[in-house]
C-alpha positions in Angstrom: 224.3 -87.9 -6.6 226.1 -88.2 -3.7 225.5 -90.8 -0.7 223.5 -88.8 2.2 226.1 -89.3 4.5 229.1 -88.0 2.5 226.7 -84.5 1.5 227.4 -82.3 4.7 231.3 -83.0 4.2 231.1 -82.9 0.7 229.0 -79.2 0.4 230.9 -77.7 3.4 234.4 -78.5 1.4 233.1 -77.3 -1.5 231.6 -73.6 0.2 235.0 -72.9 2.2 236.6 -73.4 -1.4 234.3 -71.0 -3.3 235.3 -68.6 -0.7 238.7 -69.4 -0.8 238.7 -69.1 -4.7 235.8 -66.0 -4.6 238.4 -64.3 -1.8 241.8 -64.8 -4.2 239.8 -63.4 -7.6 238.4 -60.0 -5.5 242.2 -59.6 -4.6 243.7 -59.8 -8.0 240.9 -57.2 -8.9 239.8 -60.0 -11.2 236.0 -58.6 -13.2 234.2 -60.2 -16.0 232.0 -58.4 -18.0 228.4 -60.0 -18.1 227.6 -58.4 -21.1 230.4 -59.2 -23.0 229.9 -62.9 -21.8 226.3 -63.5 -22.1 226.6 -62.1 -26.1 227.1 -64.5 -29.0 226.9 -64.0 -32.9 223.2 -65.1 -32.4 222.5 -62.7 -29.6 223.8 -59.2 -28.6 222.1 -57.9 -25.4 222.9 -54.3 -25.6 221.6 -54.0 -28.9 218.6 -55.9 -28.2 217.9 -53.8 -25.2 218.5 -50.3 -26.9 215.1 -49.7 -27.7 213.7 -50.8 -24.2 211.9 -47.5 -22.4 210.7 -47.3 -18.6 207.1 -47.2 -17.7 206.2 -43.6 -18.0 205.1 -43.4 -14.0 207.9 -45.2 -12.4 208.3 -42.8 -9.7 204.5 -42.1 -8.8 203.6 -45.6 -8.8 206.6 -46.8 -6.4 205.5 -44.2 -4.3 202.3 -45.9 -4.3 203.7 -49.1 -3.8 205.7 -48.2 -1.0 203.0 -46.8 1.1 201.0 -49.9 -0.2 204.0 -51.8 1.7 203.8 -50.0 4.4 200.3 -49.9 5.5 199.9 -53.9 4.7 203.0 -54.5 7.1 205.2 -56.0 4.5 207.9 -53.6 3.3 211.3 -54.2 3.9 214.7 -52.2 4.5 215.9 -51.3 0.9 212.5 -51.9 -0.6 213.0 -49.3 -3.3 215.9 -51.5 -4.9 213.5 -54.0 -5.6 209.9 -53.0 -5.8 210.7 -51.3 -9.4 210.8 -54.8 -11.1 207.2 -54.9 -12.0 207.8 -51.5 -13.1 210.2 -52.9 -15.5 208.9 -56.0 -16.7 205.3 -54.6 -17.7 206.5 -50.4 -18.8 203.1 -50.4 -21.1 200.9 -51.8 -18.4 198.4 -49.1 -17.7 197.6 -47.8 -14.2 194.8 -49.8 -12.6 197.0 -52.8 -13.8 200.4 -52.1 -13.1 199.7 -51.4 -9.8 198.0 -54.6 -9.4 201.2 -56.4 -10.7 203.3 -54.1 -8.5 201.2 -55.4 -5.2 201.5 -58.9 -6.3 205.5 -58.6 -6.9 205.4 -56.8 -3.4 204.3 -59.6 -1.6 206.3 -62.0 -3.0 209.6 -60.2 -2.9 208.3 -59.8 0.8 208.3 -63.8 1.2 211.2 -64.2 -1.1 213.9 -61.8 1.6 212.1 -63.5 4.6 212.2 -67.1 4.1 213.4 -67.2 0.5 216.7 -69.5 -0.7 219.0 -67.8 1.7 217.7 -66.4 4.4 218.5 -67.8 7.6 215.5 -67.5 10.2 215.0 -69.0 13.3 213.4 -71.7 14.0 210.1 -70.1 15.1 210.0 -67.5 12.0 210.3 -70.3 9.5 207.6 -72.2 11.1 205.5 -69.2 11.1 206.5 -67.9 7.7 205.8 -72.0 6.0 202.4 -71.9 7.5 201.5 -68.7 5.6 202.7 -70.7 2.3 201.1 -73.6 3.2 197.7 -72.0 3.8 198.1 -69.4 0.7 198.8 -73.1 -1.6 195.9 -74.5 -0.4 193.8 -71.7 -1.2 190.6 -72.4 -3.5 189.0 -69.3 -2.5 191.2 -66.4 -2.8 188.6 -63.8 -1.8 188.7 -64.9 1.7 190.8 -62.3 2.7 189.1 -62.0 6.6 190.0 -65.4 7.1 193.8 -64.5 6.5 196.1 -65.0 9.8 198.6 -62.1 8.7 199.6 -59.7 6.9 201.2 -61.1 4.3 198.2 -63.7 3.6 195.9 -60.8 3.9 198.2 -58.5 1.1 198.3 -61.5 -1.2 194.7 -63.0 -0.9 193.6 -59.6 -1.2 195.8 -59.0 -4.7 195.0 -62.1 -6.3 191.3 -61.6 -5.8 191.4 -58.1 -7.6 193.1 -59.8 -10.5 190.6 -62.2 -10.5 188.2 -60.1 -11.0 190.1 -58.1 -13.8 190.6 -60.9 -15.8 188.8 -63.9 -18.0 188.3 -66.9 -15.1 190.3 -69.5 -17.9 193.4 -67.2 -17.7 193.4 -66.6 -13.9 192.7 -70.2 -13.5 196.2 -70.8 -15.4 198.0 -68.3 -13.7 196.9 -69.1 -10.4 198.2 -72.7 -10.9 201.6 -71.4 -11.8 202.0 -68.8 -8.9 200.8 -71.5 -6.3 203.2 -73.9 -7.8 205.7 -70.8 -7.0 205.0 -70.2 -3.5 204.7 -74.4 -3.1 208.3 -74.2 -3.9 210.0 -71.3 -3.2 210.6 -70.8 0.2 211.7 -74.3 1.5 215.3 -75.2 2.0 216.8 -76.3 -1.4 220.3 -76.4 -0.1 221.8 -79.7 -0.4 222.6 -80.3 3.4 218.7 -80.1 3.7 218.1 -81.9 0.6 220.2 -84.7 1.5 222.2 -85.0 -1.3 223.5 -82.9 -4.6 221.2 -82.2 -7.1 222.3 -82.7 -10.6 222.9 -79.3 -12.6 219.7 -80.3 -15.5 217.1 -81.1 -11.9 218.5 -77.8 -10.1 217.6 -76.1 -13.0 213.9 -77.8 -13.5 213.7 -76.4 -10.2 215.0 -72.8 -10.5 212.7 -71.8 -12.9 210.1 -72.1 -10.5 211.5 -71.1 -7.3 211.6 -67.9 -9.3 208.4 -67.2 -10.2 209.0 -66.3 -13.6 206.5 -69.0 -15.7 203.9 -67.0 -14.1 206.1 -63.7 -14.4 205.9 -64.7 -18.2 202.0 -65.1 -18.1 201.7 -61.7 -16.4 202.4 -60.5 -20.1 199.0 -61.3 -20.8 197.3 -59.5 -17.8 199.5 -56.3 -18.6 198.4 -56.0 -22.0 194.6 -57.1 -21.8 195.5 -59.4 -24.6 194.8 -63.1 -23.4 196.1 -65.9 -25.6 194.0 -67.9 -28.1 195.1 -71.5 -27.2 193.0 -73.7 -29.4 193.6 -71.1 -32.3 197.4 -71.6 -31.8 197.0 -75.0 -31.4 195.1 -74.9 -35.0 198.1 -72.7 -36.9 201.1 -74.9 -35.3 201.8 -72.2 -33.3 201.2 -73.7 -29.6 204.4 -75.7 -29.2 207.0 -72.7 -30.0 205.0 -70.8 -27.9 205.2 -73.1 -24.9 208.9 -73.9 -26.0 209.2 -70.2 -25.8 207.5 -69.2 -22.8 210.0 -71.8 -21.2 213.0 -70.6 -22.3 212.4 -66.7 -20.7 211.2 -68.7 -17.7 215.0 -70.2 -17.5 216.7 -66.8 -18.7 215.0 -64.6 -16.0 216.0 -67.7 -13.1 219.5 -68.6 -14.0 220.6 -64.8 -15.1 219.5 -63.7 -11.7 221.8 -66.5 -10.4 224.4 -65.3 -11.9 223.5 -61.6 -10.9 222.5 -63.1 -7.3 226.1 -65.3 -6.9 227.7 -62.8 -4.6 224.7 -62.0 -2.1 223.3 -65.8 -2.0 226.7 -68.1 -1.9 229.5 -65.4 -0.4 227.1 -63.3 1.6 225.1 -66.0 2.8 226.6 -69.3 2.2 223.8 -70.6 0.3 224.4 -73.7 -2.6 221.4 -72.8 -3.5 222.4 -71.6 -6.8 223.6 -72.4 -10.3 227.4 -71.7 -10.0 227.6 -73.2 -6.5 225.7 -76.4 -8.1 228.3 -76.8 -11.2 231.0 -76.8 -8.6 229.2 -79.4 -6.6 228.9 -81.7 -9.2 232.2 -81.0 -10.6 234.5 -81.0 -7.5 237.9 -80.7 -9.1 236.4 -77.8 -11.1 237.6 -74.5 -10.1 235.4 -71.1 -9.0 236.4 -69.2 -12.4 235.4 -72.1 -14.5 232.3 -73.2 -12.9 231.3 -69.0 -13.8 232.3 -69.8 -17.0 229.8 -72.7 -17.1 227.0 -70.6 -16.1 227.7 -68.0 -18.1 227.8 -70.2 -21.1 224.1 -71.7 -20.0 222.9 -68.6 -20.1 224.4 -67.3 -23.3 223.4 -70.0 -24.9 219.7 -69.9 -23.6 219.8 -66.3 -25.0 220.2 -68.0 -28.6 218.0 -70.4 -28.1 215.0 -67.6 -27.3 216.4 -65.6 -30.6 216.1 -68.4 -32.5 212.7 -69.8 -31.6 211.2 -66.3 -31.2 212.5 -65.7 -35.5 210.7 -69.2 -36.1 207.1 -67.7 -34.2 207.7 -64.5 -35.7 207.5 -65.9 -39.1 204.9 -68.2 -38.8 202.7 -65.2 -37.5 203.8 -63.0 -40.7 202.1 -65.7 -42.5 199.1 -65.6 -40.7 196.3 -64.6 -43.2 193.7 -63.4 -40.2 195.3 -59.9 -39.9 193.6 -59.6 -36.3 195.7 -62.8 -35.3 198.6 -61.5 -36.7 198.1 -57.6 -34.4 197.3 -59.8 -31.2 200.2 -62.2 -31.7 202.9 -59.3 -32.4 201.7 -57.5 -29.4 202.0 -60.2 -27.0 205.9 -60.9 -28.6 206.3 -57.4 -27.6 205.7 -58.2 -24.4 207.6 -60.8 -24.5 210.5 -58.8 -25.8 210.5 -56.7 -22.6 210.1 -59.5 -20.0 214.2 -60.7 -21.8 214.9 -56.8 -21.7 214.0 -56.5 -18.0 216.3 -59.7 -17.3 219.0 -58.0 -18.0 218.4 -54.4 -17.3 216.8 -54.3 -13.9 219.6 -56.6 -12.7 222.5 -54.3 -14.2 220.0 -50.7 -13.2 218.9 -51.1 -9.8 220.6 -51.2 -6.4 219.4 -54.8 -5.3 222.9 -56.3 -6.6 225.3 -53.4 -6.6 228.5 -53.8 -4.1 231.9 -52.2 -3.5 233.6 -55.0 -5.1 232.5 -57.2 -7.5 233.6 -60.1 -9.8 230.8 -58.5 -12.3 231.6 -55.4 -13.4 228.4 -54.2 -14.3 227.5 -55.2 -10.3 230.3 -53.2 -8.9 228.9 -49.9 -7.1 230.3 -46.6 -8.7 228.4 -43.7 -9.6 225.0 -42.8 -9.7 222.6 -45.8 -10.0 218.7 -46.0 -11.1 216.3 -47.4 -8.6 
């Protein structure tokens, strides 16, 4: 950790040297292949992602979203590029629920591209933006939707309550807790200036996973497929820690990946060190731009091995499961599971929201048609 007073000098040094670095690679046409460097012997990423299929009414349900954006006053330019993630994370969710899910991830990308990591408001639209999170955290009552002060309360007061009441109260009680803990989080300044000092790379990561929202992107599975968790029963078959171990390993997947995905637009774009390669560098000063990549590549990759290997290890202890009920509810829910990792890498490399003219990632680098 640096001293307070050395962390302007030190984080503005190391950002004009990104660039510098970031500048000289995009001129040597320098690309690495994410895929090829996210895959080890324990994981491949294209093979695991082969059987993956999109939810069967993509295109009528964004349509739906979009006016859904509209009319509540919170869609944004270039909205179609990322509305489609719920659409990808939950493909077997059925209507009544994925659109639920869809308005939820609405709002929040919404909050995320106004006051999120990088974005750079005003004065006056932070302050107005941070009181909408501080009242929507301090929410007990999230059917009081007339008491909302804007649009954005009003959208996500009004969502939460109708999956409140399309769910059992011990679940939404759970998943509440982890989106509030989101929203608590995710849109105050992280970068180190505002911080006061440099975050070490382990606490920046504690941190990611729920500036992200995915721990309660992960407990969405559950709400998607109807099929709620038993806790005590998993508790009683030894099953509760790998699936807590498990949950929080996709959690850190979905967050650092989209770093990774999100290095371009957040640190060049916007200047934010609000991010997992900019923090390597930070705490490695003499390190250069190609090898801090390499270090967050490597993270990732070997988070991807870790998820392989503890998903085998739940997998078998459900095979040996001798209620076959258990066993049907169990699988189902790792199918889930299966899709959230798919999405982590497919919406990313699919959609629009990361594409550009040039790229250091060559599955980011705009050519060609592209799926939104």
């Amino acid at each position: 950790m640096q001293p307070e007073q050395n962390v302007r000098a030190v984080t503005v040094a190391a950002m004009d040297r990104i660039q510098n670095e970031y500048a000289r690679l995009i001129g040597q046409d320098f690309g690495l292949s994410l895929l090829e460097a996210f895959d080890s012997s324990a994981f491949h990423l294209d093979a695991y992602c082969r059987d993956y299929h999109p939810h069967p009414q993509m295109e009528e349900i964004m349509r739906t979203i979009i006016g859904y954006g509209r009319s509540a006053g919170i869609l944004l330019p270039n909205a179609e590029h990322y509305l489609t993630c719920a659409l990808y994370l939950f493909p077997d969710a059925s209507p009544e629920k994925i659109l639920l899910i869809a308005r939820n991830y609405a709002v929040d990308f919404y909050l995320n591209d106004t006051m999120g990591r990088e974005f750079r408001s005003t004065s006056e639209e932070r302050r107005r933006l941070n009181e909408i999170r501080a009242r929507l955290v301090e929410r007990t009552d999230v059917e009081s939707v007339d008491e909302a002060a804007s649009a954005a309360e009003r959208a996500n007061l009004d969502v939460l309550a109708e999956i409140a009441g399309t769910s059992p109260g011990s679940w939404f009680e759970s998943f509440l807790g982890l989106y509030l803990k989101h929203l608590s989080v995710a849109h105050k300044s992280y970068d180190c200036i505002s911080l006061g000092y440099i975050p070490s790379i382990p606490e920046y990561i504690g941190i990611r996973a729920d500036i992200s929202g995915m721990p309660h992107t992960v407990s969405m599975i559950e709400y998607s497929q109807g099929n709620y968790l038993d806790w005590p029963m998993l508790e009683a078959t030894g099953l509760a820690g790998e699936m807590r171990a498990l949950a929080w390993t996709v959690s850190l997947i979905g967050a650092l990946m989209n770093d990774v995905f999100s290095f371009e637009k957040e640190v060049i774009d916007n200047r934010s060190d609000s991010n997992l390669v900019a923090i390597i560098v930070l705490n490695n000063f003499r390190m250069e731009l190609r090898e801090a990549m390499s270090v967050a590549v490597t993270i990732v990759r070997n988070l991807l091995a870790e998820y392989a290997q503890t998903a085998g290890v739940i997998r078998e202890k459900i095979g040996r499961l001798a209620d076959v009920r258990q066993r049907e509810v169990l699988s189902w829910y790792m199918e889930g599971v299966c899709k959230c990792v798919q999405t982590c890498w497919l919406w990313q490399v699919e959609t629009r929201r990361y594409k550009r003219a040039r790229s250091i990632w060559r599955e980011t680098v705009l050519s060609g048609s592209v799926v939104v």
